[in-house]
Backbone bond lengths (Angstrom), bond angles and torsions (degrees), N, CA, C in turn:
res aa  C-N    CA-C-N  psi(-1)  N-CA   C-N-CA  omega(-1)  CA-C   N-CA-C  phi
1 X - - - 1.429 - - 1.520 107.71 -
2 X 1.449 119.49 138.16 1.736 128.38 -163.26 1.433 95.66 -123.35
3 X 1.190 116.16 126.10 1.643 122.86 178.23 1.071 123.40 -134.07
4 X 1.443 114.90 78.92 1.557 124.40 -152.65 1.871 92.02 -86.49
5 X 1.058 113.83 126.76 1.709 136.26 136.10 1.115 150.69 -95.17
6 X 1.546 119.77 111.31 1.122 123.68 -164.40 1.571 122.08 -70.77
7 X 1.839 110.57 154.24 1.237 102.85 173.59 1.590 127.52 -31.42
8 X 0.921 90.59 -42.95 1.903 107.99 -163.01 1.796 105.48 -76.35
9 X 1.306 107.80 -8.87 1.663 89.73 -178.32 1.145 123.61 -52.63
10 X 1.006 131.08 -152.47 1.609 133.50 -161.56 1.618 91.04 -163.53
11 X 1.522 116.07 175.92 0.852 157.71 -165.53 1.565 102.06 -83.57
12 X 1.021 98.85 -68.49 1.651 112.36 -175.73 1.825 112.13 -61.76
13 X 1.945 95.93 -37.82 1.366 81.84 -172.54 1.302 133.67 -84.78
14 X 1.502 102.02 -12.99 1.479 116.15 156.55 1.636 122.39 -52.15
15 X 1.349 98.36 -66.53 1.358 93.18 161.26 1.952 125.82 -40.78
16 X 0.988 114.05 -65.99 1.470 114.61 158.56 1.748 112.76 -22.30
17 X 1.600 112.87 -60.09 1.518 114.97 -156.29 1.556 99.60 -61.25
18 X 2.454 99.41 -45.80 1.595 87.57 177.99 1.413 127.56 -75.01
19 X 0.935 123.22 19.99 1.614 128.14 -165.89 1.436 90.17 -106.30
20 X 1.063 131.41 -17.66 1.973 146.28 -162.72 0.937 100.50 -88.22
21 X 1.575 119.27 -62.07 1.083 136.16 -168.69 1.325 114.05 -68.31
22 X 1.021 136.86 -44.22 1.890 147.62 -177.97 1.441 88.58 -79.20
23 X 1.281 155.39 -39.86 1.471 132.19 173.22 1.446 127.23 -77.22
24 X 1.611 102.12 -10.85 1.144 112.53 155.51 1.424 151.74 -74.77
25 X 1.265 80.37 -22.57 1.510 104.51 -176.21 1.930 108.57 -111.24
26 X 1.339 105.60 -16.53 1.655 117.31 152.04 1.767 114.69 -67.40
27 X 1.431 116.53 -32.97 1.310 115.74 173.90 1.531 110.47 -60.98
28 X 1.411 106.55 -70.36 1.741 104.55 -172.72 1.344 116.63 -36.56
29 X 1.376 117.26 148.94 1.223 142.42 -161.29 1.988 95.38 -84.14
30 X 1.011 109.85 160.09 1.799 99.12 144.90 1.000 109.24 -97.48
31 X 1.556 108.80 155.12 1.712 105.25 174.82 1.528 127.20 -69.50
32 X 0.970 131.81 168.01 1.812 137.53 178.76 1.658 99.68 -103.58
33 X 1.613 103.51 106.16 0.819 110.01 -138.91 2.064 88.80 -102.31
34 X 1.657 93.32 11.13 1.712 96.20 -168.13 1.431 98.34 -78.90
35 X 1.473 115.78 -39.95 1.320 102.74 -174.21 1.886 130.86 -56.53
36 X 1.592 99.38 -15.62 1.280 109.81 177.78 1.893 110.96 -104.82
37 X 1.341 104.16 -16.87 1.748 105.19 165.20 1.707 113.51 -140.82
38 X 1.730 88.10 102.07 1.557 92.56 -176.85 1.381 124.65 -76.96
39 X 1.048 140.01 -179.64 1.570 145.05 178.39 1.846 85.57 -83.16
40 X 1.762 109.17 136.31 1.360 116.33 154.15 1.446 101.22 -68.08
41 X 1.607 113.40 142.41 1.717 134.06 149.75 2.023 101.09 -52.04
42 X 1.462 95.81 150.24 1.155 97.60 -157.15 1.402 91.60 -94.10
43 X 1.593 119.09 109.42 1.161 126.80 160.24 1.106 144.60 -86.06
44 X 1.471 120.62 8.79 1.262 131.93 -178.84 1.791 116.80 81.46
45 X 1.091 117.06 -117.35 1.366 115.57 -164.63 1.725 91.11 -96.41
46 X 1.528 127.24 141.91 1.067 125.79 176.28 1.366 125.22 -65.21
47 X 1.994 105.53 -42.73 1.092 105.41 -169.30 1.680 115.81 -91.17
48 X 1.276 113.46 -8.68 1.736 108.39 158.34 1.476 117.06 -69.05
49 X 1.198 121.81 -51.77 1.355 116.59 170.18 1.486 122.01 -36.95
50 X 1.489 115.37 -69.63 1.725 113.78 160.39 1.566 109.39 -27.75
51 X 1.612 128.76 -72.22 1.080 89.33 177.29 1.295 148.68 -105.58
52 X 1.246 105.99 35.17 1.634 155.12 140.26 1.832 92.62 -27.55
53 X 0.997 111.36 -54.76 1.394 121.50 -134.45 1.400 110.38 -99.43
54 X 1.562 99.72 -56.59 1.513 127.89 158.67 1.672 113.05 -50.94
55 X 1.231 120.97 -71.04 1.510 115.82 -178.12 1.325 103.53 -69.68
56 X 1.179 146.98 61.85 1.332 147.30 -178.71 1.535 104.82 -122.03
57 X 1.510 108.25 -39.21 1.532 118.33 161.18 1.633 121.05 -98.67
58 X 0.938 94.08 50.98 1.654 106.15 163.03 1.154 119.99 -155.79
């Protein structure tokens, strides 16, 4: 994020920009982060499954 300020600001308007900025960034949501890391299906023991999985082509 780039937050250019001009010579001429003021006192107040800075204050203003950060007061902008913190309600802005109080609005956004966090993201839902399930849709990108799902719960594994319950497979039981990890390492039989692997070779569960693996000897399947042989």
């Amino acid at each position: 994020m780039v937050i250019e300020i001009d010579r001429t600001a003021t006192p107040t308007s800075l204050k203003h920009l950060l007061n902008q900025i913190r309600e802005t960034r109080a609005q956004r949501k966090k993201p839902n982060l399930t849709e990108f890391f799902g719960a594994l299906p319950d497979i039981g023991d990890g390492l039989e499954f692997q070779k569960k999985v693996r000897d399947e082509w042989n």
